[in-house]
RODREN-807606 format. One line per 3 residues: number of its first residue (from 1); their letters; for each residue z, x, y of N, C-alpha, C. Coordinates in steps of 0.05 Angstrom, whole numbers, plus 5000, padded with zeros to 4 digits. Example, Ala and Ser with C-alpha at 12.3 -4.5 7.8 and 13.67 -1.06 7.14 Angstrom:
// RODREN-807606
1> as> 5156/5264/4886/5156/5246/4910/5156/5264/4934  5142/5257/4955/5143/5273/4979/5157/5258/5001
This chain:
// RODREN-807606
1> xxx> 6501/3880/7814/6480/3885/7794/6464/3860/7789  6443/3866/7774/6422/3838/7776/6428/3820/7746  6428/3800/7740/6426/3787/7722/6407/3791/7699
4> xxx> 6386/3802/7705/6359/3803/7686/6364/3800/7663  6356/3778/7646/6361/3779/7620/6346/3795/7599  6345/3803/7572/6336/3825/7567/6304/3818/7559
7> xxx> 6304/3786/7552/6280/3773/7554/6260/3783/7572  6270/3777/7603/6269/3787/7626/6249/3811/7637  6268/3825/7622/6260/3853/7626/6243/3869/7614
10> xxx> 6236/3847/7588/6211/3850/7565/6190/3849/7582  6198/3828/7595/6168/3819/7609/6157/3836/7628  6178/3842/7643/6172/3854/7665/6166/3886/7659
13> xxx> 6176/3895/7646/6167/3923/7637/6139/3920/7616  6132/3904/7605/6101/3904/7598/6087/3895/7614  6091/3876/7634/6071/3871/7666/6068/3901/7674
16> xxx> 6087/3915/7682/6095/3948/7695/6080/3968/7679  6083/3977/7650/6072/3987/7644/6097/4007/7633  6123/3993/7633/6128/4015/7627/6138/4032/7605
19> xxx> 6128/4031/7587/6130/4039/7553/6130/4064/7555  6115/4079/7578/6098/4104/7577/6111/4127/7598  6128/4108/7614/6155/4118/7632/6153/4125/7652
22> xxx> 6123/4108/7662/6105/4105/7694/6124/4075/7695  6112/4078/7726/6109/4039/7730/6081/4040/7743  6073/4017/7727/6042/4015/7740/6030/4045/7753
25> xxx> 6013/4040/7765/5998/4072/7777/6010/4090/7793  6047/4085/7798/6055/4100/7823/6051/4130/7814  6053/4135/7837/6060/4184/7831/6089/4178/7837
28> xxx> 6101/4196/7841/6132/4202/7847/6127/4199/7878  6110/4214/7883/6113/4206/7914/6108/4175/7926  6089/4161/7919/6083/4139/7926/6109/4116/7920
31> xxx> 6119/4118/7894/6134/4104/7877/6157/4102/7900  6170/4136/7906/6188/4137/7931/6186/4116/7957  6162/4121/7962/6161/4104/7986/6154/4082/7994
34> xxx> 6141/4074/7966/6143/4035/7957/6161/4024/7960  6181/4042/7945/6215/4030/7940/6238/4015/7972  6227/4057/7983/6244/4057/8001/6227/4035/8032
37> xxx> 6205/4035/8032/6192/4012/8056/6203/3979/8051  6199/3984/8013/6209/3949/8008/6241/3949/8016  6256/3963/8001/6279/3954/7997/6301/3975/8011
40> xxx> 6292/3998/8023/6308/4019/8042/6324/4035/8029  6319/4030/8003/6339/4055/7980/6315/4080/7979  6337/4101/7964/6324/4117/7957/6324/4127/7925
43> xxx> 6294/4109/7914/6299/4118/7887/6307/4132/7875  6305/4166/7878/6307/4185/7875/6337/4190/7889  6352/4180/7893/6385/4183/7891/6384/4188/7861
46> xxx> 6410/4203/7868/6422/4210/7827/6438/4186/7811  6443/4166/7838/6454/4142/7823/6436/4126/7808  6407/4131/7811/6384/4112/7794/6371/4139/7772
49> xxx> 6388/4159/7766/6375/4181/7751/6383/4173/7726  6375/4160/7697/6376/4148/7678/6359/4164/7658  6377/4172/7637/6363/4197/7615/6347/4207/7627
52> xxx> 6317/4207/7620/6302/4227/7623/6293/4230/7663  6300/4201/7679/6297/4210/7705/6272/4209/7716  6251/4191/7692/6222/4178/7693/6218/4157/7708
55> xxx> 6202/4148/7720/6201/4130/7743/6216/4110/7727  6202/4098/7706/6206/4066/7685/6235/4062/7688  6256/4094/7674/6287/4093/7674/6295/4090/7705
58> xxx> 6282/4105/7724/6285/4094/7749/6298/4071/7768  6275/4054/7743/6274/4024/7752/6293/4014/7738  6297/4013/7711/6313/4006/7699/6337/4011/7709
61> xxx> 6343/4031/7726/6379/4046/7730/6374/4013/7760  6352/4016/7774/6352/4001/7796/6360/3967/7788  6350/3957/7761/6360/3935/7757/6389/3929/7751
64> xxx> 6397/3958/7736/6421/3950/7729/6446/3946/7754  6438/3970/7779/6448/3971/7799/6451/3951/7826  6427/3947/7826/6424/3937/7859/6418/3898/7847
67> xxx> 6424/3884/7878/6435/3864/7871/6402/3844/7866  6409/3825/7857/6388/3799/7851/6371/3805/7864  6374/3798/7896/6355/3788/7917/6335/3824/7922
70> xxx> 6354/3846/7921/6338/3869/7926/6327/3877/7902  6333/3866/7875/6311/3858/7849/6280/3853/7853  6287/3829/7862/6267/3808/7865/6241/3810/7892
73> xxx> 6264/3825/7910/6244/3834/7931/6223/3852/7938  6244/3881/7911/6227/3901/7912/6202/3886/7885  6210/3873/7869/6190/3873/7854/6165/3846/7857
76> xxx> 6176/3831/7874/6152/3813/7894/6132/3831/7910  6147/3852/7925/6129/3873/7940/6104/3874/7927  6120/3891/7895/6105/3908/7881/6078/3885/7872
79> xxx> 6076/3865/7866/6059/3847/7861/6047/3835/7882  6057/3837/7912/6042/3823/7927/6021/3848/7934  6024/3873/7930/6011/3896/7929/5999/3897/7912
82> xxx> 5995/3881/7879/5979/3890/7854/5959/3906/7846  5938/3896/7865/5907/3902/7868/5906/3930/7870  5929/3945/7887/5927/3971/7897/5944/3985/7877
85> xxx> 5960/3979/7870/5981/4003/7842/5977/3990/7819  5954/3971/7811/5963/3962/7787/5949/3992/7765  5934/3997/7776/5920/4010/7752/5895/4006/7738
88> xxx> 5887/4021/7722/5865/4005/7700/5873/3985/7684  5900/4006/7660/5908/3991/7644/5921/3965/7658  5923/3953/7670/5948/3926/7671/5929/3905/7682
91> xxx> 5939/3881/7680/5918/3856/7689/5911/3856/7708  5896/3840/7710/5890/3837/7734/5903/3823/7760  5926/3816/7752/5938/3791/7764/5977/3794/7755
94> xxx> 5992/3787/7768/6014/3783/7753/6019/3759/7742  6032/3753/7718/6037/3735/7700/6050/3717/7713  6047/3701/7708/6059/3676/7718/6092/3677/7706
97> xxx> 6102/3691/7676/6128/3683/7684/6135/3700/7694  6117/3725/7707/6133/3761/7720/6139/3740/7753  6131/3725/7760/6127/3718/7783/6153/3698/7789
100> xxx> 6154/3683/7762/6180/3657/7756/6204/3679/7761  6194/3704/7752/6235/3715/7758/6238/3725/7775  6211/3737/7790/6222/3738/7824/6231/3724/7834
103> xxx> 6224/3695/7839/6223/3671/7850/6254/3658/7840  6268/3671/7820/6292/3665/7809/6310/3686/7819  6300/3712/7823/6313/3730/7837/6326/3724/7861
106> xxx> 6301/3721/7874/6308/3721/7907/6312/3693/7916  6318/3667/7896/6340/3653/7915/6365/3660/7909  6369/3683/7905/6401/3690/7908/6397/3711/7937
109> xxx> 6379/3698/7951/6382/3709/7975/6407/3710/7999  6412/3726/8009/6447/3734/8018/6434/3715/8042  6418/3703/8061/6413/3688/8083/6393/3670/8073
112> xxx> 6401/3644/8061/6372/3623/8058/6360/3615/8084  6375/3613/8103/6348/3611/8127/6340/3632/8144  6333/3654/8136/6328/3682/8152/6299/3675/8166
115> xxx> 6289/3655/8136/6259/3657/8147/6254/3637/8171  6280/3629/8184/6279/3610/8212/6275/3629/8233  6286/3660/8227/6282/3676/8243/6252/3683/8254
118> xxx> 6238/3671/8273/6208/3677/8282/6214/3665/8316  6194/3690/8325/6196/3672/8356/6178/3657/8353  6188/3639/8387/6177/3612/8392/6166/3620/8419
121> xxx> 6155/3640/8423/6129/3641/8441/6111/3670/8429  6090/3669/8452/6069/3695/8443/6072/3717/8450  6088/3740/8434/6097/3765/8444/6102/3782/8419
124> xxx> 6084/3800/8428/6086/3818/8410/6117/3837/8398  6127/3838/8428/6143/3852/8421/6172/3837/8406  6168/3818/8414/6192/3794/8402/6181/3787/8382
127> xxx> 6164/3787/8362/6155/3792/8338/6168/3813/8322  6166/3839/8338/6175/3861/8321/6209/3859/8320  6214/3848/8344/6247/3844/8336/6247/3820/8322
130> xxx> 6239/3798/8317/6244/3781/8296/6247/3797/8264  6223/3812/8264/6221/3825/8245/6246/3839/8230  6247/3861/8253/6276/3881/8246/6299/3860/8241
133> xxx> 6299/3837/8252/6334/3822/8245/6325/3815/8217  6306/3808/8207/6297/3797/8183/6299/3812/8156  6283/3838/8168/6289/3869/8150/6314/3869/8148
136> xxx> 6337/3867/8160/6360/3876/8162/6374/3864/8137  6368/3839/8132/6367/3821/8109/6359/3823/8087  6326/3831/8084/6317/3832/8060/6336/3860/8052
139> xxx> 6348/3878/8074/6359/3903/8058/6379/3901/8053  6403/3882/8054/6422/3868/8045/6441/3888/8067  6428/3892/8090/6447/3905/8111/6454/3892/8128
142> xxx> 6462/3868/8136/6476/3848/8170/6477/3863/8181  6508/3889/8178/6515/3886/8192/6498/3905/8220  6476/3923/8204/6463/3939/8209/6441/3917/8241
145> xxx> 6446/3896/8232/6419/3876/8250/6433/3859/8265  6462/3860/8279/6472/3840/8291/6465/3844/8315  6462/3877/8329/6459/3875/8359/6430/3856/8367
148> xxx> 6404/3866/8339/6377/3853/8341/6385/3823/8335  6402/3810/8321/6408/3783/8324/6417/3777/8351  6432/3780/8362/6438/3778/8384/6413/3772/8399
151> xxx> 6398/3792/8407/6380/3802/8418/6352/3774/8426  6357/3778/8391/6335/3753/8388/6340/3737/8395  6371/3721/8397/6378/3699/8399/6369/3698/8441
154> xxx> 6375/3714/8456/6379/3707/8477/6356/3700/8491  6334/3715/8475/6304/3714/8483/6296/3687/8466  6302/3673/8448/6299/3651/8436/6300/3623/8454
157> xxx> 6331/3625/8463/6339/3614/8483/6335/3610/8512  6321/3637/8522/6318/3635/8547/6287/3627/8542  6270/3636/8523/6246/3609/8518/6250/3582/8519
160> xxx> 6266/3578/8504/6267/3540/8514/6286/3531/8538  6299/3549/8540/6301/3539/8574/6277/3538/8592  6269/3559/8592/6243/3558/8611/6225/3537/8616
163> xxx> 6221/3522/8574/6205/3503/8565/6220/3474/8585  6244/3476/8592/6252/3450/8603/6264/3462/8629  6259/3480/8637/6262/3488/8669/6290/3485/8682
166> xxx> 6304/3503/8658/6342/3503/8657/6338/3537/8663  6355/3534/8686/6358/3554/8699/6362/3581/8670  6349/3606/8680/6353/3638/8659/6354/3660/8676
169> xxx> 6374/3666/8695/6373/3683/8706/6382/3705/8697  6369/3725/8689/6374/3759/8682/6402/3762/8664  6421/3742/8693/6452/3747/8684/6471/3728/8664
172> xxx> 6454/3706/8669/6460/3692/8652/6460/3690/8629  6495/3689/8610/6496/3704/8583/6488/3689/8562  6482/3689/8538/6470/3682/8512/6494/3658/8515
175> xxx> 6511/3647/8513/6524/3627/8506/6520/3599/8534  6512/3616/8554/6506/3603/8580/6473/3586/8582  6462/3596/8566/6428/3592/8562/6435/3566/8534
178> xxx> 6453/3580/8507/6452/3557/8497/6476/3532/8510  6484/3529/8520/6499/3511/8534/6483/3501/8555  6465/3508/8562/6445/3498/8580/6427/3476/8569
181> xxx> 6410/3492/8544/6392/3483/8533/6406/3450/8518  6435/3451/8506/6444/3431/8487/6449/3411/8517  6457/3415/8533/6462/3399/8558/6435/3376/8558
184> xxx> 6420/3396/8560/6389/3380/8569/6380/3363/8542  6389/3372/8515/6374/3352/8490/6398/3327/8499  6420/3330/8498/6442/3303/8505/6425/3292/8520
187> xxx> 6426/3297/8545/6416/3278/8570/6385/3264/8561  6376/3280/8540/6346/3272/8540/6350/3246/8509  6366/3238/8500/6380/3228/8470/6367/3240/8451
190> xxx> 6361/3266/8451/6347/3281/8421/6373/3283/8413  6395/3285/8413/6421/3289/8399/6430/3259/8385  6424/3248/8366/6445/3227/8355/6471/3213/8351
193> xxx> 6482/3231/8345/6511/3229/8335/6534/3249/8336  6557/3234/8349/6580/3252/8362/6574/3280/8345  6582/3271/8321/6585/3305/8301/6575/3325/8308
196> xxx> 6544/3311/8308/6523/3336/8315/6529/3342/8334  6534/3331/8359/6536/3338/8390/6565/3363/8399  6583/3356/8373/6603/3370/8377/6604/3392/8362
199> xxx> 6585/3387/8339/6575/3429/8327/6570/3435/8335  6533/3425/8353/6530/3439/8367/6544/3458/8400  6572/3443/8412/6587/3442/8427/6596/3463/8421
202> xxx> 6605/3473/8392/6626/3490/8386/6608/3515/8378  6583/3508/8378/6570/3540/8376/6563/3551/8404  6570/3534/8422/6569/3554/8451/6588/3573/8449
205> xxx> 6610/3561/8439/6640/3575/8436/6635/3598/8423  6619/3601/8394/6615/3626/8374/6594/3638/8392  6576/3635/8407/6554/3643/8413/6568/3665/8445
208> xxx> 6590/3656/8452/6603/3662/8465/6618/3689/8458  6630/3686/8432/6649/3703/8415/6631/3723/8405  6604/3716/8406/6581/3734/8395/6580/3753/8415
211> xxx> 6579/3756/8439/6572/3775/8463/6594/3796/8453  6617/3794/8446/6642/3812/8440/6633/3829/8424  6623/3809/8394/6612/3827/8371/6594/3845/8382
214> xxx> 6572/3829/8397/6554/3847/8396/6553/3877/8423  6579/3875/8444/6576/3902/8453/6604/3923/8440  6617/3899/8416/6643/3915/8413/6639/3927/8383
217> xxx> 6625/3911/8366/6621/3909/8335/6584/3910/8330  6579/3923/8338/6556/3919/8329/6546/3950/8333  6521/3956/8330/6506/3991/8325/6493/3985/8361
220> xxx> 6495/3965/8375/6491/3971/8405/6497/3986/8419  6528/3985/8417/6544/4019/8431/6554/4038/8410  6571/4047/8407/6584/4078/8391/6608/4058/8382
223> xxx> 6604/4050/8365/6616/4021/8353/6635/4025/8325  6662/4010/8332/6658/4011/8291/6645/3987/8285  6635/3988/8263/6619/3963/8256/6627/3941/8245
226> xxx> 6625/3911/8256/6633/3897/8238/6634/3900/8206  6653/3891/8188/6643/3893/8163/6621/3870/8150  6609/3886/8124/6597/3860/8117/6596/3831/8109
229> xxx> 6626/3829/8107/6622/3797/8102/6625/3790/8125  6631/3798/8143/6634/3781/8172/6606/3783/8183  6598/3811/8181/6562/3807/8180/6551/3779/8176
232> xxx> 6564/3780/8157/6540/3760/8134/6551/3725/8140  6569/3724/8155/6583/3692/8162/6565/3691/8179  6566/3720/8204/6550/3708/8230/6522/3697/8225
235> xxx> 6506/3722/8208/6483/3714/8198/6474/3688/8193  6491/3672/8176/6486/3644/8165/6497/3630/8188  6509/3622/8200/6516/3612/8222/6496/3613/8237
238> xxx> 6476/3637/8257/6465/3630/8268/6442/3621/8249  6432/3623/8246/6405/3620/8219/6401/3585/8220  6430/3581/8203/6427/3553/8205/6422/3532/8224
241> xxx> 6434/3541/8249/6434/3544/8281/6404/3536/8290  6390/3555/8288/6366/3555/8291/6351/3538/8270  6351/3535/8241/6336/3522/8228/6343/3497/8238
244> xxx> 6360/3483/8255/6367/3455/8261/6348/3452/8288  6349/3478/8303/6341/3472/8338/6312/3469/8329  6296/3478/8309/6275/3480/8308/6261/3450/8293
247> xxx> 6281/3443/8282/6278/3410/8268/6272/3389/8292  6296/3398/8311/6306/3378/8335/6277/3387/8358  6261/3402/8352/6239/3422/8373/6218/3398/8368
250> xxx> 6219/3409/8335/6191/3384/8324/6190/3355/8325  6210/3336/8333/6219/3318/8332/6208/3318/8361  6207/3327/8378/6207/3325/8407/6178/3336/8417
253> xxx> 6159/3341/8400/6133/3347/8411/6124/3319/8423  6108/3328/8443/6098/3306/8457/6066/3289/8438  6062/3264/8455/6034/3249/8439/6011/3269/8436
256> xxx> 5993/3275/8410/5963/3291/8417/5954/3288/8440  5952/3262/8458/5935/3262/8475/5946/3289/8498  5972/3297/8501/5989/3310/8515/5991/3325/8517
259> xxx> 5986/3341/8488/5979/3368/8479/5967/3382/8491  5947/3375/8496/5926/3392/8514/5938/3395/8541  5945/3383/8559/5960/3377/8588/5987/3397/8589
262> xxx> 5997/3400/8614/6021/3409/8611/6052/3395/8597  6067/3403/8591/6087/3388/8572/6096/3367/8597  6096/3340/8594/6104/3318/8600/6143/3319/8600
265> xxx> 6158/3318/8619/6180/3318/8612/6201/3285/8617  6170/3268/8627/6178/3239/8632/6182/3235/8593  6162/3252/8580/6170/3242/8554/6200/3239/8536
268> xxx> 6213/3256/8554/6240/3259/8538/6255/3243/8560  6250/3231/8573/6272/3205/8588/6284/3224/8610  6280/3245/8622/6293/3264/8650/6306/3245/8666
């Protein structure tokens, strides 16, 4: 359940509107499918049915129920949307402190680096799977997004191999591409220090253990499914994974003048 203080909830139910036992301009139908696009619930379960079963108690049964981050998310939606459900009556704008308790909400986010999750080349369709591993998150579901983690990860990887011309053949597995790729930052000294060299060492190993999950534990085949906290280890594990490769990426762009030219690989010492 969410924290909201009752302060909180002053606020946010007079931003909303809801005295009158609307929220802002939704219908029942719309309200439904605001909820369920942002956050993948279904308002209209009998678990959010609160006395009278009016949108406002709705919301209210939804704060009392569902956690921080799917608080904060569904109700960021609802404001990054304003313009279109606010209504006549309501401002023009959301309040600056309706905005402070989203923003207090959702860093109780279940993955702080999800938002590392983006590809690193131009493709549409690897966009939309970035996406889905991401959704999988904001809906506080892992375990629902490990085969698409996976997924992402191999096509992530076999991008920067390509970028330094380390073998990606078809067959070659997700732990083989990153063991490739960490090969080539050593030899090139983008790696610093033993430590780093040996985390990163030991996530070939998980990245390895990951192929298991993902045709044994995951919604890829006719699966039981990992549970969620193990979901949610892998999740941060790789996440963090990536928020570092992408540190160690930017560190290694070549001079402006270069930019323009094909990538220089005398720049990294080959």
């Amino acid at each position: 359940m969410s924290n909201l203080t009752k302060s909180e909830k002053r606020k946010l139910e007079s931003m909303l509107g809801m005295a009158s036992g609307y929220v802002i301009n939704f219908s029942n139908r719309t309200f439904e499918e605001f909820v369920l696009e942002s956050t993948g619930k279904e308002i209209y379960n009998e678990k959010y049915n609160l006395n009278s079963g009016s949108k406002a108690n709705r919301m209210r049964a939804f704060w009392d129920i569902e956690s921080n981050f799917t608080v904060g998310k569904l109700l960021g939606d609802i404001f990054d949307e304003w313009d279109e459900y606010k209504g006549l009556d309501n401002a023009d704008e959301p309040s600056e402190e309706c905005l402070k308790i989203v923003h207090r909400l959702k860093l109780s986010a279940p993955v702080l680096d999800i938002d590392a999750i983006i590809p690193n080349s131009e493709d549409r369709d690897f966009e939309t799977l970035a996406k889905a591993v991401r959704d999988s998150i904001d809906r506080n579901e892992p375990e629902v997004g490990l085969d698409r983690l996976h997924t992402f990860l191999v096509k992530y990887f076999r991008v920067l191999c390509e970028k330094y011309d380390i073998d990606t053949d078809k067959k070659k597995p997700l732990h083989g591409l990153v063991g490739g790729y960490i090969k080539k930052m050593k030899a090139a000294g983008a790696i610093e220090s033993e430590m780093t060299e040996r985390i990163l060492k030991s996530s070939i190993a998980n990245m390895e253990a990951f192929n298991y999950v993902r045709n044994n534990q995951s919604f890829a085949h006719d699966n039981n499914v990992l549970k969620y906290n193990e979901a949610m280890l892998i999740f941060g594990h790789v996440t963090t994974s990536i928020r570092f490769i992408e540190e160690l990426e930017r560190g290694l762009e070549p001079p402006k003048e270069k930019q323009d030219n094909q990538f220089d690989f005398n720049y990294l010492n080959f």
